[in-house]
N, C-alpha and C positions, 0 to 999 in steps of 0.2 A: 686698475691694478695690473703692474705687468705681468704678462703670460709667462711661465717656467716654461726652458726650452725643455724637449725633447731625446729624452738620452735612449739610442738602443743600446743593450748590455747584452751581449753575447752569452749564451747559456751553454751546459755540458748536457749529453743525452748518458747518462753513468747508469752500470746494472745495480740493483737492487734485490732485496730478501723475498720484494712483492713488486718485480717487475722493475725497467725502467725509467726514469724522470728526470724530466728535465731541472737541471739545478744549478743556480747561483749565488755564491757564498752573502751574505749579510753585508759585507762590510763592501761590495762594490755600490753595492744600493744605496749603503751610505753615503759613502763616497760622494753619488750623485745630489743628493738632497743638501748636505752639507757640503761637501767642496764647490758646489756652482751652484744649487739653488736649482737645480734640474729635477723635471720628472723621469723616474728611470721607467724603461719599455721593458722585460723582460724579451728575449729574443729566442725565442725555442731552438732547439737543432733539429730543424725539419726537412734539411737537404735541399733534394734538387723539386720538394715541393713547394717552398718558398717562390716567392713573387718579389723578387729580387726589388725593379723598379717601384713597386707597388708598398715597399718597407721603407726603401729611402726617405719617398715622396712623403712622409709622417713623421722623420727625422731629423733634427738637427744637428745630431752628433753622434758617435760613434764608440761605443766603449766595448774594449776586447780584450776580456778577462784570464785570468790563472785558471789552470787545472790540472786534476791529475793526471791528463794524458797529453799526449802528445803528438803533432802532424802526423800522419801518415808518408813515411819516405818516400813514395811514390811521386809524394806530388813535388819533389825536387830530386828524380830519379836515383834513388840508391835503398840499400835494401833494409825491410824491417828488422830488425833485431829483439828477442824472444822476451828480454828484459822490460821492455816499453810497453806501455799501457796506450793505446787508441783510440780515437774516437771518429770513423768514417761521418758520420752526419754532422758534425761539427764542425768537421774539413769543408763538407759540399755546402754549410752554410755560409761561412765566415769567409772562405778563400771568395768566392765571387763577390758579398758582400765589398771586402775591401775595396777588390780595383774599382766594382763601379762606383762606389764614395769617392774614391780619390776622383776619376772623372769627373763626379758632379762638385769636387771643392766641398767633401763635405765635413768636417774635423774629424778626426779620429785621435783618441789614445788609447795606446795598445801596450796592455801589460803580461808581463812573463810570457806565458802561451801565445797569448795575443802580438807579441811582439815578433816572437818567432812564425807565426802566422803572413806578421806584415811583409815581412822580407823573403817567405815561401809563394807569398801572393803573385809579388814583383819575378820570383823568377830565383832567387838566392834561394838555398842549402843553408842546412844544420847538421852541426855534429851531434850525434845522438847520445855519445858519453863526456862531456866535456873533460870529468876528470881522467879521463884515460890517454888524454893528448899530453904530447911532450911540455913538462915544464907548466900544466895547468893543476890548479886547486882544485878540491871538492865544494863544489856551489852549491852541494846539496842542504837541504832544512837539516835540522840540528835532529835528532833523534830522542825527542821529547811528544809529550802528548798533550803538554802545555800552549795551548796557540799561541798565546801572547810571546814566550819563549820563541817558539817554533818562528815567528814572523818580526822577531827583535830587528833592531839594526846591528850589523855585522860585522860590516866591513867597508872600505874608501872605496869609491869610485875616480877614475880623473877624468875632470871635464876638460873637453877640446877647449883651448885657447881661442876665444873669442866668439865661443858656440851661444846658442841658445841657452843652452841648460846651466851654462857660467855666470848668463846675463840675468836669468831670471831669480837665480842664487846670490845673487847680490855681490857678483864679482869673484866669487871664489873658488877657487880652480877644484876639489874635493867636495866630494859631499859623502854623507854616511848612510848607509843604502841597507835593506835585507836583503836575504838570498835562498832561495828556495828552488831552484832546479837544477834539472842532472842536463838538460839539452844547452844549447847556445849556438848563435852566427857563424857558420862556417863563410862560405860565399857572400859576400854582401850584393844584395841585390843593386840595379841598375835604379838611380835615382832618392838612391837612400845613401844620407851621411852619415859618419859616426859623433856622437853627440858626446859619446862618454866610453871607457875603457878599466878593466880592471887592471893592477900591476903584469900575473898573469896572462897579459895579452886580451881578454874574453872582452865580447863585445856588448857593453852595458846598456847601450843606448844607441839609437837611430833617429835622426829626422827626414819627414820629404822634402826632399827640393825641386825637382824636376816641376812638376807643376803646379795649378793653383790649390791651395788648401791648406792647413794646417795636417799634419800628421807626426805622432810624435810616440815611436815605439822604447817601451822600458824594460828590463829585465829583469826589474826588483819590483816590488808589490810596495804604491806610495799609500794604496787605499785604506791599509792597514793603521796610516800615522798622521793623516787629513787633519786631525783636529790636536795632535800633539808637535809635530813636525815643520819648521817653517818651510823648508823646502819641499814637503809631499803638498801643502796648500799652494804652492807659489804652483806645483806643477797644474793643479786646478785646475787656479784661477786663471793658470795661460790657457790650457781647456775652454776654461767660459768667456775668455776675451776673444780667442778663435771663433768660438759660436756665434757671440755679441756682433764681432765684422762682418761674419760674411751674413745672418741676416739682416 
């Protein structure tokens, strides 16, 4: 029987009524089991007490989740803002994580949080209000209590001409995406391309190319439509083709 890869899933350290916990929503889990056929790792936010090399070595691939908060501006020098929600151990988890993944070629897909993450890792800036920049939308979730609502498809994305995310779509330059955050791409990091673009300029999508490995950051939540969505399963199963080569 073949062995199920190896998924670590990025988790949040969020306060609670009775303490802190660490937490990741249902449907990344999913995601893993049904989009690839993966076992998922949950992955604590334990900071700079992680054993960084010692988690890889266990892993196949890399998954970097949505949350309610967001980088810490420091770690792309500019200053916090009162509005934003944080999460310090999350940062000192997931920022080292990245780069040494990408060193070892290890796949990564990086959503919402996770995305903004990738390109904080590399050295690139985020805007912390997107809708507050000239000429941009509100990306923000829809103000419902309805998940299903709250994490609909929304709105077009435009995929680069002749990108990844065009080819795996089956040639078609749009796709119809959710949208759920208030942050987005300011700087784009060194070795990250843009994959995809909302009309508003906002940057939807990222891929690596600088060196070996798969990495592929999104700013819409596909986990959400794996099993209804042909293009959230296409993004998968590029996912598990990535895992499939490089072991």
């Amino acid at each position: 029987m073949k062995k199920a890869p190896v998924i670590g899933v990025s988790a949040c350290l969020l306060p609670s009524d009775r303490g802190p916990i660490h937490t990741v929503r249902v449907q990344y889990v999913n995601a893993v089991l049904d989009g690839i056929g993966g076992l998922p790792l949950l992955l604590p936010a334990v900071g700079e007490r992680q054993d960084v090399a010692g988690v890889l070595d266990r892993l196949d691939g890399l998954l970097l989740t949505g949350s309610p908060s967001n980088v810490e501006p420091k770690h792309y020098g500019d200053a916090g803002r009162p509005t934003t929600l944080h999460d310090p151990a999350r940062d000192a988890t997931t920022l080292p994580l990245i780069r040494a993944a990408l060193a070892r070629g290890l796949p990564i897909l990086a959503l919402c949080r996770g995305h903004q993450e990738l390109n904080v890792a590399l050295g690139g800036s985020l805007h912390q209000h997107v809708e507050e920049m000239p000429g941009r939308i509100d990306h923000s979730a829809p103000a419902s209590d309805d998940m299903n609502e709250r994490y609909a498809l929304r709105h077009w994305v435009d995929l680069v001409p002749g990108g990844f995310l065009q080819k795996i779509n089956g040639g078609n330059a749009r796709a119809w995406v959710n949208s759920l955050h208030s942050q987005a791409i300011d700087r784009l990091a060194d070795g990250l391309a843009v994959e995809a673009t909302h009309e508003d300029g906002t940057i939807e999508a990222v891929r690596w190319t600088k060196g070996p490995g798969f990495a592929l950051g999104l700013q819409w939540h596909p986990e959400w439509h794996v099993r209804s969505d042909a293009f959230a399963r296409a993004i998968f199963a590029s996912f598990a083709d990535a895992i499939a080569a490089r072991a």
